[in-house]
NUNU-689087 format. One record per residue (C-alpha): residue in one letter; x, y, z; residue number from 1. Coordinates in steps of 0.05 Angstrom, whole numbers, plus 32768, in hexadecimal, padded with zeros to 4 digits. Layout:
// residues N
('a',(X,Y,Z),NUM)
...
This chain:
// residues 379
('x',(82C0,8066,81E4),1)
('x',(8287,805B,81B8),2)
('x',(8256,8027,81CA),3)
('x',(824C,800F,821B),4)
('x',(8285,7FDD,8220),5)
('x',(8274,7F94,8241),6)
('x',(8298,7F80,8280),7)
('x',(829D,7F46,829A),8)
('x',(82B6,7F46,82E7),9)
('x',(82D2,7F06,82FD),10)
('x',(82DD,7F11,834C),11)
('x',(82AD,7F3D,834F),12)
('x',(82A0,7F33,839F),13)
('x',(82E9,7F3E,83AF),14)
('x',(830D,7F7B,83BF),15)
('x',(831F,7F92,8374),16)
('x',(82D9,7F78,835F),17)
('x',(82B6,7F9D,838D),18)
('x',(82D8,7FDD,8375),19)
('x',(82DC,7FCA,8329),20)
('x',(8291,7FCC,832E),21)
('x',(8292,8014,8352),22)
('x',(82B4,802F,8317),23)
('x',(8282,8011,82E6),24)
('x',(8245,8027,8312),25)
('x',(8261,806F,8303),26)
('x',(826A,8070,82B8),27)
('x',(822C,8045,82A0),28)
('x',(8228,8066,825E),29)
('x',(826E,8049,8251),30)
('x',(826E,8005,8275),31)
('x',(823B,7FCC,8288),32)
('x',(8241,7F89,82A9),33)
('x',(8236,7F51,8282),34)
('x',(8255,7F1D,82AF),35)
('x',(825D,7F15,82F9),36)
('x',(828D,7ED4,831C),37)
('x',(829E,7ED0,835E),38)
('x',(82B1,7E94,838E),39)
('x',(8296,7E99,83D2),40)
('x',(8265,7ED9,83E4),41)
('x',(822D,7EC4,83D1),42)
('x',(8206,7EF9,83FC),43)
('x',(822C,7F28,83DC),44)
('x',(822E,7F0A,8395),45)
('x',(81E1,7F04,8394),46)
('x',(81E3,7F54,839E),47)
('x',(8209,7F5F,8364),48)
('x',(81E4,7F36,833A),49)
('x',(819F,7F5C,8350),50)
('x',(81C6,7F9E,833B),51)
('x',(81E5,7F99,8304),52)
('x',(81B5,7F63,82E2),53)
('x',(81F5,7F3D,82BE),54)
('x',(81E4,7F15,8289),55)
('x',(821F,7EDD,8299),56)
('x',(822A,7EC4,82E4),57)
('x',(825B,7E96,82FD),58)
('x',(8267,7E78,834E),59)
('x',(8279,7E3E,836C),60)
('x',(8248,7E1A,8388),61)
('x',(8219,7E23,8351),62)
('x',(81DB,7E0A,8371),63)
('x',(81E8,7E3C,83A0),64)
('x',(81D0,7E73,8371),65)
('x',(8187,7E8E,8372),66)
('x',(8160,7E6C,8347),67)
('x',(8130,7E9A,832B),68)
('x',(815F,7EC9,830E),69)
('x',(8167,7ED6,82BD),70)
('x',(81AD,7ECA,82AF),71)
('x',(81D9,7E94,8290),72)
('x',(820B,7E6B,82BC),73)
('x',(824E,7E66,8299),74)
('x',(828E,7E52,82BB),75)
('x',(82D0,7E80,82C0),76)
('x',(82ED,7E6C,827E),77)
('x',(82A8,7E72,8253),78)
('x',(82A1,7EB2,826F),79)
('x',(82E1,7ECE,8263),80)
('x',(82DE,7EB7,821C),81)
('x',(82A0,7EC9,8212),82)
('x',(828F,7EEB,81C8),83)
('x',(8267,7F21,81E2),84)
('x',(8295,7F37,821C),85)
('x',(82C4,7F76,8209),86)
('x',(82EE,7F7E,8245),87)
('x',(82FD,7F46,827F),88)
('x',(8310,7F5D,82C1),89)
('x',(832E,7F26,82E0),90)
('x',(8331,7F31,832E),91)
('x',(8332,7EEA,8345),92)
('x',(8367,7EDA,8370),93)
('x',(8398,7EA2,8377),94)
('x',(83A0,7E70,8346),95)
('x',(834F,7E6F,8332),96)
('x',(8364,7EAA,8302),97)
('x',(838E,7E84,82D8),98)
('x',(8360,7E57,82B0),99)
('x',(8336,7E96,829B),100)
('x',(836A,7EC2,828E),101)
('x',(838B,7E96,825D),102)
('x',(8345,7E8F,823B),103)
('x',(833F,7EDB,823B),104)
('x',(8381,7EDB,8217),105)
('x',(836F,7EA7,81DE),106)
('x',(8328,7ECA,81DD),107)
('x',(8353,7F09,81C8),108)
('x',(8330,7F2F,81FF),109)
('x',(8346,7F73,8227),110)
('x',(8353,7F58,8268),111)
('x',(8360,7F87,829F),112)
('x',(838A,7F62,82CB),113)
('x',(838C,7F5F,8318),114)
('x',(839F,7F19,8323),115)
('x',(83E1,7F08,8330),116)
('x',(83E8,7EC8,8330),117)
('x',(83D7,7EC9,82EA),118)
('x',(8419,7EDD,82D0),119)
('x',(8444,7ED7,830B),120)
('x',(843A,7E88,82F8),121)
('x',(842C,7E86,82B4),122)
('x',(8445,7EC6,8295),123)
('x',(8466,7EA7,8260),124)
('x',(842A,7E85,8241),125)
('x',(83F7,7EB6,8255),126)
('x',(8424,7EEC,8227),127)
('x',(8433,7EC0,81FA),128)
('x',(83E7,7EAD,81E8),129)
('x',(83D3,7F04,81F0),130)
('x',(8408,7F0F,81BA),131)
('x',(83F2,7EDA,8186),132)
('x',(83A5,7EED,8192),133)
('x',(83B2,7F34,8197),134)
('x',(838E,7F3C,81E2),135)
('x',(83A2,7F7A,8208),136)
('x',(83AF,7F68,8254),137)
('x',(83AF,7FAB,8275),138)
('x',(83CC,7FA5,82BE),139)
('x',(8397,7FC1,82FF),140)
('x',(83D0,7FC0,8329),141)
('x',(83E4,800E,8342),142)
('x',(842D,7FFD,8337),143)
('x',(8423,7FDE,82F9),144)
('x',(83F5,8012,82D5),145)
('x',(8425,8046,82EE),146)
('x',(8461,8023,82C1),147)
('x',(8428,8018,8287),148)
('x',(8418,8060,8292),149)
('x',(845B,8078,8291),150)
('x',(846C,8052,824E),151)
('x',(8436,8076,8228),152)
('x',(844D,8091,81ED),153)
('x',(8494,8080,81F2),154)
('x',(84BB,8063,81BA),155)
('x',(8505,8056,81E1),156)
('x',(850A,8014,820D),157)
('x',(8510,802A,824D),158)
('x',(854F,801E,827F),159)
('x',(8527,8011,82BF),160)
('x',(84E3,8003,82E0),161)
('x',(84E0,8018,8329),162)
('x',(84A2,7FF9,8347),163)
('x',(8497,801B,838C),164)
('x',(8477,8001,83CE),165)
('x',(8457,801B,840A),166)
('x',(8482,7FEA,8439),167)
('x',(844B,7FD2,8459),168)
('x',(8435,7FE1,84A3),169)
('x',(847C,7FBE,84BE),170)
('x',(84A5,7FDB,848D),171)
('x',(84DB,7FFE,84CC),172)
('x',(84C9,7FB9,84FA),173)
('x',(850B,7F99,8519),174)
('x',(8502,7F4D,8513),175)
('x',(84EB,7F44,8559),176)
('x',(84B8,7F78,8554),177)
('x',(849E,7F47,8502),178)
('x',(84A0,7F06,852B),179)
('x',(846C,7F22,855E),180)
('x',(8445,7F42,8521),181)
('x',(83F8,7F2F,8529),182)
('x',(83BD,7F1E,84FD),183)
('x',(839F,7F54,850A),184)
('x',(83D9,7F89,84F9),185)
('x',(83EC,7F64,84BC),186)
('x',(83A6,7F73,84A2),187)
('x',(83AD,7FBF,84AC),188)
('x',(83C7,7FDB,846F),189)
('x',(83DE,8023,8470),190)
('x',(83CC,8037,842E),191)
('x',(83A1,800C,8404),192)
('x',(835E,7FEB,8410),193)
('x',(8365,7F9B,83F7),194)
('x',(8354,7F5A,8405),195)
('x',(8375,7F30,8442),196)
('x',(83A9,7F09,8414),197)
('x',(83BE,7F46,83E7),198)
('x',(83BE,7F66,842F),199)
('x',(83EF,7F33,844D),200)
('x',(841C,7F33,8417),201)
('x',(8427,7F76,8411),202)
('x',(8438,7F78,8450),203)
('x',(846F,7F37,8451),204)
('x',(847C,7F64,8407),205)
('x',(846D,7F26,83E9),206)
('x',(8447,7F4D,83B9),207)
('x',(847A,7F77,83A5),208)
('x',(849A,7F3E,8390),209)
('x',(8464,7F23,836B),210)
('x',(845E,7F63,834D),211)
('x',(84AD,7F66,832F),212)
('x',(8493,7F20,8311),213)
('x',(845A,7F39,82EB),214)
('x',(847A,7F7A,82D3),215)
('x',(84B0,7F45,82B7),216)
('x',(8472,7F2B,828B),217)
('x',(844B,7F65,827E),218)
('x',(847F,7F93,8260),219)
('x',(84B8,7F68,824E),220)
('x',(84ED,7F82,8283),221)
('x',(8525,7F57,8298),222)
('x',(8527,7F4F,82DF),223)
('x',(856C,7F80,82ED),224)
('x',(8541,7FAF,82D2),225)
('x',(850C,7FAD,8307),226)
('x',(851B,7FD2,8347),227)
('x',(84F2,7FDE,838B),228)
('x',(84EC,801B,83B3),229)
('x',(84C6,801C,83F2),230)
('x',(8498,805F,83E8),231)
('x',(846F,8061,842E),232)
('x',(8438,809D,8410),233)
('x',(842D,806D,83DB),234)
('x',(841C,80AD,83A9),235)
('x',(8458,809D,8375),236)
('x',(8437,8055,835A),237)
('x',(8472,8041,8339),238)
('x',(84A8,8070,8308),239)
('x',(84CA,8058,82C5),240)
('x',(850F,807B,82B5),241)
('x',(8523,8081,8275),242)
('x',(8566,807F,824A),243)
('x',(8578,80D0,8250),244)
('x',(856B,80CA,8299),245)
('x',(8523,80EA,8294),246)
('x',(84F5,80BD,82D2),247)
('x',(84A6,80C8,82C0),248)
('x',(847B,80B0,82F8),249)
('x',(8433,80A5,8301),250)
('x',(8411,80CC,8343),251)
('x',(83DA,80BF,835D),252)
('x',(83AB,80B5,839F),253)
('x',(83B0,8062,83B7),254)
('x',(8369,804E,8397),255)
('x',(8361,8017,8375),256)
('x',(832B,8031,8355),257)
('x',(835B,8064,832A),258)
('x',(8384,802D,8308),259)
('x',(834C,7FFC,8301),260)
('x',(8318,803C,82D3),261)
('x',(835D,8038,82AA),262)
('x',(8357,7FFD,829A),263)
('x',(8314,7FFE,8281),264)
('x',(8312,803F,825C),265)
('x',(835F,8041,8242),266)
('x',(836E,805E,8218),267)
('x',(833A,809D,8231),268)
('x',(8342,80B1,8278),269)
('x',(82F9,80C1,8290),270)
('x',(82E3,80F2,82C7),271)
('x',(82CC,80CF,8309),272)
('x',(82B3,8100,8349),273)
('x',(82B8,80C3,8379),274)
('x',(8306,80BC,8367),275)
('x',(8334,80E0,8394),276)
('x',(8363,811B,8383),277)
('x',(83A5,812B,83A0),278)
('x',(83B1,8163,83D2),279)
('x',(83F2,817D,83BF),280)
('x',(83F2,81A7,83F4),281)
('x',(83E1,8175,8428),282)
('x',(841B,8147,840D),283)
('x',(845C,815C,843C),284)
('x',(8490,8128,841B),285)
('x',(849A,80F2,83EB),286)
('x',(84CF,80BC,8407),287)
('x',(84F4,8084,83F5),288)
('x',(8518,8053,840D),289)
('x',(8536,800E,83F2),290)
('x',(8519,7FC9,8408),291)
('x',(8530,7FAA,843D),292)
('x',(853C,7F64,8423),293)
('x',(854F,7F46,8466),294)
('x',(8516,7F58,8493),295)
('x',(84E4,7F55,8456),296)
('x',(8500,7F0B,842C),297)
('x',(84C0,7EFB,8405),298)
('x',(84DB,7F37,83D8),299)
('x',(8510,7F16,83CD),300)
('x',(84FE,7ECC,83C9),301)
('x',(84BF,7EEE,8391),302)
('x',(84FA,7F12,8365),303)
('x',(8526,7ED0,8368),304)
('x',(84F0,7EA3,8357),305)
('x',(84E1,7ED0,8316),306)
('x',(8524,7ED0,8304),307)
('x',(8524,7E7C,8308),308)
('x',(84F0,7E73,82E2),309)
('x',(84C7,7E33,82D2),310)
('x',(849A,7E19,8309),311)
('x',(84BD,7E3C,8343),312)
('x',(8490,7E80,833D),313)
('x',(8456,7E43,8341),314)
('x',(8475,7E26,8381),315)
('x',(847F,7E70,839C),316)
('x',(8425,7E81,838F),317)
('x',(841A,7E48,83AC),318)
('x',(843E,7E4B,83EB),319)
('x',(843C,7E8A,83F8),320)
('x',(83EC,7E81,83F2),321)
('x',(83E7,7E43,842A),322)
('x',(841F,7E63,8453),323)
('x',(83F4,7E9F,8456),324)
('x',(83BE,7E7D,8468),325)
('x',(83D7,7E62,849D),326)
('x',(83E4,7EA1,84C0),327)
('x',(83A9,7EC0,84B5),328)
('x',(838E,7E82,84D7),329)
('x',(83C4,7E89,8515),330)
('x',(83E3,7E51,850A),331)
('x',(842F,7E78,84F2),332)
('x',(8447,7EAD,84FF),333)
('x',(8456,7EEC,84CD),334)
('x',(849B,7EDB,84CA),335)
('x',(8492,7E98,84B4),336)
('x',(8472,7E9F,847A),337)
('x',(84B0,7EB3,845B),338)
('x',(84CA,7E80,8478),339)
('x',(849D,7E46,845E),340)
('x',(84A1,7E5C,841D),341)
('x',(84EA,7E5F,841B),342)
('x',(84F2,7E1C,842C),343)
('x',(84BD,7DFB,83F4),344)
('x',(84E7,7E2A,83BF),345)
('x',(8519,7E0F,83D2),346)
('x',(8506,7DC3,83D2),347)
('x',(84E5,7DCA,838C),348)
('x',(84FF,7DAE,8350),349)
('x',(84F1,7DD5,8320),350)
('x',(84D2,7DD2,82D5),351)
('x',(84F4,7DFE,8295),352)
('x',(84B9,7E1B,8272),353)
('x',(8478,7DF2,828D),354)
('x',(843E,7DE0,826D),355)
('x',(83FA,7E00,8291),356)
('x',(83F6,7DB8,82B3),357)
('x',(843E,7DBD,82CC),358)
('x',(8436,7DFE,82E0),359)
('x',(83F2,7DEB,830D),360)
('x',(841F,7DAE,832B),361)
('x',(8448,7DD1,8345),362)
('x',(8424,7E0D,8367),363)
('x',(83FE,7DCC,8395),364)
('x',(8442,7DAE,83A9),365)
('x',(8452,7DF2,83C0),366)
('x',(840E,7DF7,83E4),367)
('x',(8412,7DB3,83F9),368)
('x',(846C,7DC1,840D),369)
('x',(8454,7DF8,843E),370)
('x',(8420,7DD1,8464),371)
('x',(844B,7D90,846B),372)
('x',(8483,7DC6,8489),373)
('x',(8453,7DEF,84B9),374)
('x',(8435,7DA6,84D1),375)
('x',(847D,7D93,84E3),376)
('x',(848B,7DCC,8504),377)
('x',(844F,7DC1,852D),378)
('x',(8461,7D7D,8549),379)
């Protein structure tokens, strides 16, 4: 890869942060940080910064940070865009990602991208910008590195992307057995280690959805040619088949880590000890089943908001973000957040091809839809 390539990890206290940095820490002679942003660990955040010595260093409460370390505060967007950054990882979550990733994009910068509200939202300006400044967003999701993976080399358009799920931990529930679902369940995720939201939604498959929105963006697809299979051993990441018939699909163990070293070193693959290796002969079956859109609607109400368009993928972030919220903080219950988020879709008046400011709009009216509903509900 020739010289040590810059990264700059904005997130770097959260889940994909955390493990973005792990990857790093085991190749320094191709990577080093340059820049470290997070929101809320400070504890944590301080850590880092002692570690990796990062030259850049963005958080919230600015006054907050130690004083009598050598570094130079910049804010999301300055580092993002910053000259002497080659590769931004952008594991912010929520809507906080979208500023900076749109500034990576102008910058021209490789952006390894894990947040999804970035292009669930905004994917039509965010690609718009990569292609006229040449910027290479390379996905950190499993499912959507699989498809990248899979396209490699291949001159034909493919007929179909099949992005695969685990199902969650409720995945064979009956709907008495979801409406009794607790915090505490929802949070135990059968395959993958992630933060609580990510967590939540992958559970409600939310995130699924979310995910048939962004592969939309990232590899041009129309929407009938996305499909879902639920894949509980979560070892296929996501298959592409192709005109003759021929399906390719990308294995591997469910580490983040694997997809996010991609990321950085594509287009080498480097060798990593600390990364797990499949036991074939452990592995007993690979299964699939199709989604079950009835128990499971935030797939659903994701996939139809992507195929609306305009602000209603905004509306969708937005609620779904509050609504899960609120059961994390017991005041709903699993089942409703589905719910909740139906109902501000669905009182949304929507906006053909918004501007950034638009697009912002909109995700608060969903946040603020879902509170106004769960307060009513309350009375």
């Amino acid at each position: 890869m020739g010289n040590v390539k810059q990264v700059a990890v904005l997130g770097s206290t959260g889940s994909i942060g955390r493990q973005t940095l792990e990857v790093i820490s085991a190749h320094p002679k191709h990577f080093g940080i340059i820049g470290l942003a997070a929101g809320k660990n400070l504890d944590l955040l301080t850590r880092q910064i002692s570690q990796f010595q990062p030259r850049f260093v963005y958080f919230q409460d600015r006054k907050a940070l130690p004083a009598d370390t050598d570094y130079t505060f910049l804010s999301l967007e300055e580092m993002a865009s910053h000259p002497e950054v080659d590769i931004v990882v952008m594991a912010t979550s929520g809507k906080w990602g979208l500023h900076p990733t749109l500034a990576a994009v102008k910058a021209g910068k490789r952006l390894a991208l894990a947040n999804k509200e970035s292009l669930v939202m905004a994917g039509e300006i965010i690609t718009t910008e990569a292609k006229q400044n040449r910027a290479k967003i390379l996905p950190v999701d499993s499912e959507h590195s699989a498809i990248w993976q899979c396209l490699e080399g291949e001159t034909g358009k493919p007929n179909k992307i099949i992005l695969t799920a685990s199902g969650g931990p409720f995945y064979h529930y009956s709907q008495a057995k979801l409406n009794k679902v607790t915090v505490e369940q929802a949070l135990k995720h059968p395959s993958w280690r992630m933060g609580k939201k990510v967590t939540i939604d992958s559970a409600t498959l939310m995130n699924k959805g979310l995910e048939v929105i962004e592969a939309h963006w990232l590899f041009g697809f129309p929407f009938e040619h996305i499909n879902v299979l639920i894949h509980p051993q979560s070892i296929i990441h996501s298959m592409v088949e192709f005109g003759d018939g021929s399906v390719k699909a990308q294995l591997g163990c469910p580490d983040m880590r694997l997809p996010i070293q991609y990321a950085l070193s594509y287009p080498e693959r480097l060798p990593n000890p600390q990364l797990p290796k499949l036991d074939w002969e452990s592995i007993k079956e690979l299964t699939f089943a199709p989604p079950d859109y009835d128990s499971f609607p935030c797939l659903k109400l994701a996939t139809e908001a992507g195929r609306r368009g305009g602000t209603y993928p905004a509306v969708l972030c937005g609620a779904d973000e509050v609504a899960v919220e609120l059961f994390l903080s017991g005041g709903i219950k699993f089942t409703d957040i589905a719910r909740l988020v139906e109902q501000a879709l669905e009182g949304h008046k929507a906006t053909s091809h918004p501007t950034l400011e638009e697009i912002l709009a909109a995700d608060s009216w969903g946040r603020e839809m879902v509170r106004q509903l769960a307060s009513r509900d309350n009375l």
